[in-house]
C-alpha positions in Angstrom: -4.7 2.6 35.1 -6.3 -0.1 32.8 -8.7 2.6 30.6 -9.1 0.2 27.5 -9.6 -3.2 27.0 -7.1 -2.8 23.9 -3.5 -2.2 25.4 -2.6 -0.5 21.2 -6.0 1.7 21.4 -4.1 5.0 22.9 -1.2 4.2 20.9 -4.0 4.8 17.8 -5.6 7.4 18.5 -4.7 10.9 17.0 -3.7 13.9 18.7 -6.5 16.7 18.5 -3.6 19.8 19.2 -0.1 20.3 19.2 1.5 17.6 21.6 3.2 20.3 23.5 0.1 21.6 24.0 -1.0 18.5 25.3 2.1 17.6 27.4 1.4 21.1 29.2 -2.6 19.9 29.9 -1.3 16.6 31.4 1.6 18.7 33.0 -1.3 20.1 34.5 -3.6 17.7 36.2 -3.2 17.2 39.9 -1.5 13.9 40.8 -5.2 12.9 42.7 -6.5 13.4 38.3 -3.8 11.4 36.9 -4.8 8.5 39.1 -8.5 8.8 38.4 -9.7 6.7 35.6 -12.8 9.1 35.0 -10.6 11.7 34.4 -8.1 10.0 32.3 -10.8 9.3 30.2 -12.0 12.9 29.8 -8.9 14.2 29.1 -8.1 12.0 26.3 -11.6 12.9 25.3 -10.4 16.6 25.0 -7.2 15.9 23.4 -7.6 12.9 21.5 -9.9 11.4 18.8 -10.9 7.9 18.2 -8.2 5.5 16.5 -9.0 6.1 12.9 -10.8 8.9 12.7 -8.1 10.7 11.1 -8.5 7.7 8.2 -10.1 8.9 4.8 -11.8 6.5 2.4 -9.8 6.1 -0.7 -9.7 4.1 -3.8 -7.2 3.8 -6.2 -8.3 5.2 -9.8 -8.3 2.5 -12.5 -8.8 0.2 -9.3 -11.6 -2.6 -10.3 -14.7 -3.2 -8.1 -14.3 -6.9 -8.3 -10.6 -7.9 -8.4 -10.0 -10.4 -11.7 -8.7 -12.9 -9.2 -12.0 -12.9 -7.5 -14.3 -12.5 -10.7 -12.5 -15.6 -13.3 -13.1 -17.8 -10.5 -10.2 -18.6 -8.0 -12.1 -17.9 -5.3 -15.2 -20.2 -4.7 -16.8 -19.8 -1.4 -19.0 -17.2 -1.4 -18.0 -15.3 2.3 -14.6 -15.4 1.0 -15.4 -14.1 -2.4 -17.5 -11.0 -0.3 -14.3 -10.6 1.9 -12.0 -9.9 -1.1 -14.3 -7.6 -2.5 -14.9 -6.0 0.6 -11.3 -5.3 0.6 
């Protein structure tokens, strides 16, 4: 079953339990659940979280917020100059 348009997204998304835990649930499902894209979908819902979600936000101490690349002038255009900072 085709569930997301992204063929990495359930590569990328983290495990909410212990994966035996969730080998045993999908161990589980009748064969009729494991062919139903509805119910694919809710038990990745149970057992997984979005991809990323397990992400924290994190900068660097000491780490500039404008890069001295980006502030003495080497980049000009101003979308790429808001990109660079961005990152």
């Amino acid at each position: 079953a085709r569930l997301f348009d992204d063929a990495k997204h359930f590569v990328d998304m983290p495990m909410r339990h212990d994966p035996e835990k969730i080998l045993r649930a999908f161990d589980a499902l009748a064969p009729e659940a494991r062919a139903d894209p509805a119910q694919l979908r809710a038990f990745l819902a149970e057992h997984f979280d979005e991809p990323g979600a397990e992400l924290e936000p994190h900068v660097p101490a000491g780490c500039p917020e404008e890069p001295p690349f980006v502030t003495k002038g080497c980049v000009s255009d101003p979308a790429l100059k808001e990109f660079a900072i961005a990152l």
